[in-house]
C-alpha positions as CSV (number, residue, x, y, z in Angstrom):
1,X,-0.7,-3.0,14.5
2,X,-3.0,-2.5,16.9
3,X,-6.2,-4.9,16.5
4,X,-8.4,-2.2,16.9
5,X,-6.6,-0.4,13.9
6,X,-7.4,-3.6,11.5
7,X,-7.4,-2.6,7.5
8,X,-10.9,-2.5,6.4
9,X,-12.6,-3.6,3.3
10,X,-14.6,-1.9,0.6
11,X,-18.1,-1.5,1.9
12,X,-19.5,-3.0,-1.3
13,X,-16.8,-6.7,-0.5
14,X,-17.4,-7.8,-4.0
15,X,-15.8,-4.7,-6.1
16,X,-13.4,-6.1,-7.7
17,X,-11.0,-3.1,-8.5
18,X,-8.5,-5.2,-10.8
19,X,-10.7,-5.3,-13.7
20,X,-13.1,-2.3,-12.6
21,X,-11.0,0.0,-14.8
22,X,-13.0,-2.0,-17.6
23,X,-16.2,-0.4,-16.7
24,X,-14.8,2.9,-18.2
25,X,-14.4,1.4,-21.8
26,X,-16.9,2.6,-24.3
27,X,-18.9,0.5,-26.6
28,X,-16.9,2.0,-28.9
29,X,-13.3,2.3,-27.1
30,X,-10.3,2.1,-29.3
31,X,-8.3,-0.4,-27.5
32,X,-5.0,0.4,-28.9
33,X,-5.4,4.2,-29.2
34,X,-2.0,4.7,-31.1
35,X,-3.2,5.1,-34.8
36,X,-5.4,7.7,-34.2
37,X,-2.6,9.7,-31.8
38,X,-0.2,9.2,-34.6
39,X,-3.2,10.9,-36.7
40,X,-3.2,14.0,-34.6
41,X,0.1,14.5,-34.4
42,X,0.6,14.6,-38.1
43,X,-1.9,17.8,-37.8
44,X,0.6,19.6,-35.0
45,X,1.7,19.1,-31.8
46,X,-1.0,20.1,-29.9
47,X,-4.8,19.1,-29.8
48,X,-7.8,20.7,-28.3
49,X,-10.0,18.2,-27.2
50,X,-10.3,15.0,-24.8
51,X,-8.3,12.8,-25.7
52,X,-10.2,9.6,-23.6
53,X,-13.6,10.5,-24.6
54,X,-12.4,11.3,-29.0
55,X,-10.9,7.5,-28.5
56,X,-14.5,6.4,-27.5
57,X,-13.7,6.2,-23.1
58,X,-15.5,7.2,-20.5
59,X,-14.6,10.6,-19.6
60,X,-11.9,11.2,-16.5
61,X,-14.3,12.5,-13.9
62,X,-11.9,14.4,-11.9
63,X,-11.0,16.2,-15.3
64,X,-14.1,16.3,-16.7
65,X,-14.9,20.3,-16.3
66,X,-11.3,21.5,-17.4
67,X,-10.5,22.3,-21.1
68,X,-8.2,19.7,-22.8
69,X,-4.9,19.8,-24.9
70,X,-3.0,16.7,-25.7
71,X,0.3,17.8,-26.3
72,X,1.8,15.1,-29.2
73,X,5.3,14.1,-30.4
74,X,8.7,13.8,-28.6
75,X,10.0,17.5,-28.7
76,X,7.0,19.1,-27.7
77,X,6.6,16.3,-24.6
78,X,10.0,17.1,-23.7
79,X,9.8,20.9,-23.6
80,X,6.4,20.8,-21.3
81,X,7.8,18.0,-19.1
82,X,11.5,20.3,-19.0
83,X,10.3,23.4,-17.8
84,X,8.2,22.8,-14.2
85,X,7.8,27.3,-14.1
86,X,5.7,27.3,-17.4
87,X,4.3,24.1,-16.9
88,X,3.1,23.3,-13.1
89,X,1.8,19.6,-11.6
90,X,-0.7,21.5,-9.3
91,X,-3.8,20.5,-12.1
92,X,-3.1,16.9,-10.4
93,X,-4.9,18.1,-7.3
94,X,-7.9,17.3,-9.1
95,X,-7.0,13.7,-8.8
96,X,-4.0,12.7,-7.6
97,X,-4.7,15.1,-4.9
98,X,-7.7,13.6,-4.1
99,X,-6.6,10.1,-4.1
100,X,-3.0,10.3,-2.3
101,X,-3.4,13.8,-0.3
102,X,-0.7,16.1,-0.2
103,X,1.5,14.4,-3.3
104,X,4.9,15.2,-4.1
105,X,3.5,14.6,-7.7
106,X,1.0,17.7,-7.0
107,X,4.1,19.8,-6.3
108,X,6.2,22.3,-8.1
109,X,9.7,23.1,-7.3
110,X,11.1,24.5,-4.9
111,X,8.5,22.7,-2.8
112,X,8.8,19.3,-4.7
113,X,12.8,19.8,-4.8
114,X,13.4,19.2,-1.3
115,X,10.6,16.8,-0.8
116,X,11.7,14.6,-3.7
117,X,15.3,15.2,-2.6
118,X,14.3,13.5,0.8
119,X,12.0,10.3,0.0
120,X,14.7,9.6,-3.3
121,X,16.9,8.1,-0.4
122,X,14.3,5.4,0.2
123,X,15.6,4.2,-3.4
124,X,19.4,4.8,-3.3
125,X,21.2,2.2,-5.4
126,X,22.6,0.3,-1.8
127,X,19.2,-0.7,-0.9
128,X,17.9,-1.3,-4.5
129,X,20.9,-3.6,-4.8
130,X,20.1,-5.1,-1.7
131,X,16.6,-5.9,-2.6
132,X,17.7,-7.2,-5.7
133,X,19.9,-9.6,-4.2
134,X,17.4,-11.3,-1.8
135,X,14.1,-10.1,-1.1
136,X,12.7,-9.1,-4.6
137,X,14.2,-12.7,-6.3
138,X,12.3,-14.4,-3.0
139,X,8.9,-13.0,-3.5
140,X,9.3,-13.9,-7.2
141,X,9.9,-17.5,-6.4
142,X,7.5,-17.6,-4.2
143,X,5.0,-16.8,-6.9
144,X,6.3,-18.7,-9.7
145,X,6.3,-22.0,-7.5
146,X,2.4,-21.8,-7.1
147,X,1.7,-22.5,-11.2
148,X,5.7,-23.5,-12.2
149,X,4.1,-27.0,-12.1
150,X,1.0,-26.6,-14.4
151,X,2.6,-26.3,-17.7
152,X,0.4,-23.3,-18.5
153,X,-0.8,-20.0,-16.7
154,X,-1.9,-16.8,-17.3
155,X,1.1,-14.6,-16.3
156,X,-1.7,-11.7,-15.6
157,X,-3.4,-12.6,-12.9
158,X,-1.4,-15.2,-11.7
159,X,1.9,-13.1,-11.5
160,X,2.2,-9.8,-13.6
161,X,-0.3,-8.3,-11.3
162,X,1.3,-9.9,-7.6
163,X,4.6,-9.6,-7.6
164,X,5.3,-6.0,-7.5
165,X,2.6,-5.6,-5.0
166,X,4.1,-8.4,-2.8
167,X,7.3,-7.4,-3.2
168,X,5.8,-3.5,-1.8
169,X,4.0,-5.5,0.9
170,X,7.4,-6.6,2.1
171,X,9.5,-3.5,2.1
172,X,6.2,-1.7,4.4
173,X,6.6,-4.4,6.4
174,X,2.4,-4.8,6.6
175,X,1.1,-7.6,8.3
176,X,-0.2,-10.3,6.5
177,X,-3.2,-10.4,7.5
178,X,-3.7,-7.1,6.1
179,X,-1.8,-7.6,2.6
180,X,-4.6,-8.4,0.3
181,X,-7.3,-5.6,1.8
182,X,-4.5,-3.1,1.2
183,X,-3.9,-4.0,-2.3
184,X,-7.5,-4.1,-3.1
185,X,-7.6,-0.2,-1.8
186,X,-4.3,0.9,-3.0
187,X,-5.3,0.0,-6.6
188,X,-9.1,0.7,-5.6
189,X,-8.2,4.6,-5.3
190,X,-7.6,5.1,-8.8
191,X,-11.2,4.5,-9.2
192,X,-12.2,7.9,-8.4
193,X,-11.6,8.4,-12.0
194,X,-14.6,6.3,-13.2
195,X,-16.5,5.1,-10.1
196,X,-16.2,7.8,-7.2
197,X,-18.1,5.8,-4.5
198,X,-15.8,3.2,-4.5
199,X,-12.9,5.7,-5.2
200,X,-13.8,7.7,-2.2
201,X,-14.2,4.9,0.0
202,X,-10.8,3.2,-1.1
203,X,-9.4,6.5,-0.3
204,X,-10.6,7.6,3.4
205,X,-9.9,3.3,4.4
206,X,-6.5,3.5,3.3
207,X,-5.6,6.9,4.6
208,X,-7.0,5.7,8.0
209,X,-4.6,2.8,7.6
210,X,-1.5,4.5,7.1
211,X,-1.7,7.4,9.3
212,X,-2.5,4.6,11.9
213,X,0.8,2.4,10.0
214,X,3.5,5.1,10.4
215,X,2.3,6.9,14.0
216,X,3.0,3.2,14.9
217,X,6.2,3.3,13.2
218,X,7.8,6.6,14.9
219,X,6.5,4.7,17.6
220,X,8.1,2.0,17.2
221,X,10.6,1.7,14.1
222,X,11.3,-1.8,13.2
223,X,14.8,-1.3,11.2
224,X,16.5,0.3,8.6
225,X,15.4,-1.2,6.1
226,X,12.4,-0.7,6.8
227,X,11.1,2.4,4.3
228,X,8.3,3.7,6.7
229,X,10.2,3.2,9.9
230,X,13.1,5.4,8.2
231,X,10.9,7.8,6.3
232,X,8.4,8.6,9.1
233,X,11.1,9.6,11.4
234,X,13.0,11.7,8.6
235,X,13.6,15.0,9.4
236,X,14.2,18.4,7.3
237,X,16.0,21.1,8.7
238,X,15.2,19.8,11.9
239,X,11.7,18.7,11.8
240,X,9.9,15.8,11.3
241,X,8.2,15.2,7.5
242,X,4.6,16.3,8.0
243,X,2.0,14.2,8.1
244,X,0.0,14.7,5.2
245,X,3.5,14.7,3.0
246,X,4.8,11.3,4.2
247,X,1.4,9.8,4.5
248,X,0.6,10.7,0.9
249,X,4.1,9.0,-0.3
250,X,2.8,5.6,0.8
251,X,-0.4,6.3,-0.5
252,X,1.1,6.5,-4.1
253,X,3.6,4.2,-3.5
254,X,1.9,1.0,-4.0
255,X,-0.2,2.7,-6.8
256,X,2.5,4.1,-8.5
257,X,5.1,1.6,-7.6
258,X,3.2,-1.5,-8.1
259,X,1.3,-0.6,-11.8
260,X,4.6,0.4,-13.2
261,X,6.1,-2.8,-12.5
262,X,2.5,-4.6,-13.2
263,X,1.6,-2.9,-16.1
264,X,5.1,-2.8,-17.8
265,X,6.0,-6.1,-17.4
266,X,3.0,-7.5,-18.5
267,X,3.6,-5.3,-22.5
268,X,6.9,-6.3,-22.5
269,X,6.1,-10.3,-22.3
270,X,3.6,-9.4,-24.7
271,X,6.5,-8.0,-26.9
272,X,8.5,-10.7,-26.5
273,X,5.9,-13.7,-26.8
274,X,4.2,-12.5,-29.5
275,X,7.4,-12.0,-31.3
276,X,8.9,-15.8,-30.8
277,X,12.5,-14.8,-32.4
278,X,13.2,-12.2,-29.9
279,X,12.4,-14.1,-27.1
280,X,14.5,-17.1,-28.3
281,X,17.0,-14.1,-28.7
282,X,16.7,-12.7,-25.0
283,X,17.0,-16.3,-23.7
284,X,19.8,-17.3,-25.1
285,X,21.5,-14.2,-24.3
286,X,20.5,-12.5,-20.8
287,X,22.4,-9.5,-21.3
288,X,18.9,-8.2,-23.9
289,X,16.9,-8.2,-21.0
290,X,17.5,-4.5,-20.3
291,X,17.2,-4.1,-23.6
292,X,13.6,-6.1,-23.8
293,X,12.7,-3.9,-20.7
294,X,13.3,-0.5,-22.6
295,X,12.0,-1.5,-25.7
296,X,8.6,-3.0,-24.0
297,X,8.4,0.1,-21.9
298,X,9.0,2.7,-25.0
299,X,6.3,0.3,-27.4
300,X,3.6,0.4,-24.5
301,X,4.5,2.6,-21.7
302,X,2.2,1.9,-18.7
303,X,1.1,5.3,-18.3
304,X,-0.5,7.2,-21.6
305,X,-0.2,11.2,-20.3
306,X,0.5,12.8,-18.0
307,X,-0.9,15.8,-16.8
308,X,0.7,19.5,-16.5
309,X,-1.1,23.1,-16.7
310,X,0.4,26.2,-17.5
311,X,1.5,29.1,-15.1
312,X,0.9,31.6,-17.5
313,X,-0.9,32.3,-20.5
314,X,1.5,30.7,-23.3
315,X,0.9,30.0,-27.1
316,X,2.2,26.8,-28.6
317,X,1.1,25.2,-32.3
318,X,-0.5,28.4,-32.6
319,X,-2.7,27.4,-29.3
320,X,-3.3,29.5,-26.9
321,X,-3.2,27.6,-23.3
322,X,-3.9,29.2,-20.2
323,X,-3.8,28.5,-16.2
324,X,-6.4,26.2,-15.3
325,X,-6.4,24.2,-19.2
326,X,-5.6,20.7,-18.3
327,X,-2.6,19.4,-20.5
328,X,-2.7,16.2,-21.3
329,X,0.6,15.8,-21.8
330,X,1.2,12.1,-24.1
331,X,4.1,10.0,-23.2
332,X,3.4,7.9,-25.2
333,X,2.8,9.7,-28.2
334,X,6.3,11.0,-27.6
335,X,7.6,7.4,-27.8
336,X,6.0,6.7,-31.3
337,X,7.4,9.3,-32.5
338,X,8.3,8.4,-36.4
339,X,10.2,11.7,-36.7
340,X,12.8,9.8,-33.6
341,X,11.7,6.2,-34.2
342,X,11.7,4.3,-37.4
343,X,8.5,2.0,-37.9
344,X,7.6,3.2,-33.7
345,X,4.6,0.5,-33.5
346,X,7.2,-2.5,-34.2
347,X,8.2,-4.0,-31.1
348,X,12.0,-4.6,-31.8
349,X,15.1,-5.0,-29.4
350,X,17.3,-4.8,-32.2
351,X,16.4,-0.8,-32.5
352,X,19.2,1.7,-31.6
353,X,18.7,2.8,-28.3
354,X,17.6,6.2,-27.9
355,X,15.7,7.6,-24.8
356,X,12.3,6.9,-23.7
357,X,9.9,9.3,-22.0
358,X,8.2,6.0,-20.4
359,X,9.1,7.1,-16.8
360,X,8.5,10.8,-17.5
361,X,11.1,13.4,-18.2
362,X,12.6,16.8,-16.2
363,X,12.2,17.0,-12.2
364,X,9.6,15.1,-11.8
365,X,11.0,12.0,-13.8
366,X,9.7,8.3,-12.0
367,X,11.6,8.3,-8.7
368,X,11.2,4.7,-8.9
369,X,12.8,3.8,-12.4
370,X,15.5,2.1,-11.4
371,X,13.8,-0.4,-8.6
372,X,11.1,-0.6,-11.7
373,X,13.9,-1.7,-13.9
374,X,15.5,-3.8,-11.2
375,X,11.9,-5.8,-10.7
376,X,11.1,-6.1,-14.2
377,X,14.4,-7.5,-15.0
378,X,14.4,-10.0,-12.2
379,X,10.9,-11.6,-12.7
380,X,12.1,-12.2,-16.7
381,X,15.4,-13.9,-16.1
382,X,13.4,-16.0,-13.5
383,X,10.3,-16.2,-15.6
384,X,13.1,-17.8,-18.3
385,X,14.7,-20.1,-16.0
386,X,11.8,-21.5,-14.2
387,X,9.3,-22.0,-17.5
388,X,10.8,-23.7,-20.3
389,X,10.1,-23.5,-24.1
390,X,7.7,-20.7,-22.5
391,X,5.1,-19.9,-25.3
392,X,1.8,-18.7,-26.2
393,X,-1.4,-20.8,-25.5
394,X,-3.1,-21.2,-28.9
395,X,-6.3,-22.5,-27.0
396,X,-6.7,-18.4,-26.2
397,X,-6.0,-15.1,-28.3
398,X,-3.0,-13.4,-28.2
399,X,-2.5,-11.0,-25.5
400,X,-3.1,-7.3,-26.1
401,X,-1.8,-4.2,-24.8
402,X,-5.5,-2.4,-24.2
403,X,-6.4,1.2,-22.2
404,X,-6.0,5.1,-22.5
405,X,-5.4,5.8,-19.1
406,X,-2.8,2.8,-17.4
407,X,-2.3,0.2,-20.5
408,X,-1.4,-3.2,-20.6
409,X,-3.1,-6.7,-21.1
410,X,-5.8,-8.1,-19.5
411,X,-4.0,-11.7,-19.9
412,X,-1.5,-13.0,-21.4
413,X,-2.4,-17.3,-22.1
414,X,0.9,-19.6,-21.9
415,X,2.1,-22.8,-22.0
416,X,5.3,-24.1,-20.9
417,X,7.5,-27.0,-19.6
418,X,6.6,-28.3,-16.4
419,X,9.5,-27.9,-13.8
């Protein structure tokens, strides 16, 4: 890019949006929300109230002003998340809207059909596979190699939270120069939530970027492989994406994208390390590691609720919800579900399998869920090779899977073979 277009920084250089989100834990937080879900869910399947600020969290400022439902258990998550003309996305203008503009995730169908139709192509199992052959396994390496040699890290911030953000880096095709500004502000938006200054400015930098990043790109398109190159100069029915749409995609992507992968990853190595015989089990037989991967992401999805509002007036539980009510609709109350789970807190890849709602449910299910299981999957089987006899760090307490909005640990303390 153009010099004159250079990323720029938070004006306040020393937020640190990678452990901000802490600031919006109460004195009084309940870092592992699920007993008390479980609580309300045994009393129906739908709750009036706010859920963040009843489990002792700063309230979600963008949601603040709206009246609250948590809607609890597997079949009533299901039925909200099935039917997009009862239950619209457009409450997520209030923040998602905000933070990544004009949001497929803000859109109902037949809008979001065609849109989602389109930028699904960017994720088509060719390039996926092609990804997974070289360029996510690279990045991985590249990561491990800076700590393989220590005999201990912490897989936090020393790799759970770089490598699906490098690996994002690489398929926008950023400069490097401008890598680790961009990640500050992609995961710096989310702020808006519980620190709107920073949000705000995290949001007008990084829109400035990318509307700069992909007139460049129709300018100039690199390759295809290239997402932005290929996705800038889309066209439906004839015309180019608009702006706004296409720009908003890459706002989200990283966010999205990269905490699925970050987040996820990190529970399910907190799974699988806190329970020593599984992981002797997944490494002595690599064909659990999807398993592992849909077990961690069903025990401690990265993503709580998510957030739908109905068209209509509708009653449900006896309930009655109407347009404007902000549903907070709990994923993962729906995937510790006792009535579909037996013992659901119990981190097990022995389980059946049955279906998770981890990566949502009904149209607007995670586009990304198969590169997500394609990363997550590669950085164990490496993570296995490359650090052996891989265990916990007694010198440090055990990880733990922590939050109400985005969950996962804060670190996770190992020791290993050096290689």
């Amino acid at each position: 890019m153009n010099a004159m277009l250079r990323i720029q920084d938070f004006e306040d250089t020393a937020f640190d949006p990678f452990t901000a989100m802490s600031l919006s834990f109460g004195p009084n937080a309940m870092l592992d929300p699920y007993p008390e879900i479980a609580r309300l869910r045994r009393q129906g399947r739908v709750w009036e109230g706010n859920l963040r600020s009843h489990c002792g969290y700063m309230a979600d400022l963008t949601t603040q002003h709206l009246k609250h439902y948590s809607i609890l258990g597997y079949d009533a998550v299901t039925e909200v998340l099935n039917n997009p003309a009862l239950f619209s996305n457009s409450v997520n203008n209030n923040n998602i809207g905000v933070a990544f503009g004009r949001s497929v995730t803000t859109m109902d169908p037949p809008e979001h059909t065609g849109f989602r139709r389109l930028f699904q192509r960017a994720f088509m199992r060719p390039m996926i596979e092609h990804w997974g052959e070289e360029l996510i396994p690279s990045v991985i390496h590249q990561i491990v190699d800076e700590f393989a040699g220590d005999g201990r890290a912490d897989l936090v911030s020393q790799f759970t939270r770089k490598f699906p953000f490098h690996f994002i880096h690489e398929i926008l095709a950023l400069p490097q120069e401008d890598r680790a500004v961009f990640h500050k502000l992609a995961v710096g938006q989310v702020a808006i939530i519980y620190d709107k200054p920073h949000g705000m400015d995290a949001i007008g930098k990084l829109k400035d970027y990318l509307t700069a990043l992909v007139a460049e790109r129709r300018r100039n398109p690199l390759s295809d492989s290239d997402i932005v190159s290929v996705l800038a100069n889309a066209e439906v029915d004839g015309e180019m994406i608009p702006d706004d749409v296409v720009i908003a995609f890459f706002r989200q992507l990283m966010t999205a994208g990269g905490d699925t992968s970050y987040h996820g990853s990190g529970s399910i190595l907190t799974g699988l390390l806190t329970n020593p015989d599984q992981l002797a089990a997944v490494q002595a037989d690599r064909a659990l590691v999807p398993t592992a991967i849909d077990e961690g992401l069903r025990w401690n999805c990265p993503v709580l609720a998510i957030f739908r509002t109905p068209t209509r007036e509708v009653e449900m539980d006896g309930k009655v919800l109407m347009p404007g009510d902000c549903l907070d609709v709990i994923i993962g109350s729906a995937n510790r579900d006792d009535t579909v789970y037996e013992e659901p807190d119990r981190f097990d890849i022995s389980r059946p399998l049955k279906r998770h709602n981890a990566f949502g449910f009904g149209p607007h299910i995670c586009i990304g869920q198969h590169l997500a299981r394609l990363e997550v999957g590669i950085a164990l089987n490496i993570l296995l090779d490359r650090l052996p006899n891989l265990r916990l760090d007694p010198d440090y307490p055990p990880p733990q899977v922590v939050g109400i909005g985005t969950r996962g640990p804060e670190s996770i303390h190992v020791l290993f073979d050096k290689s």
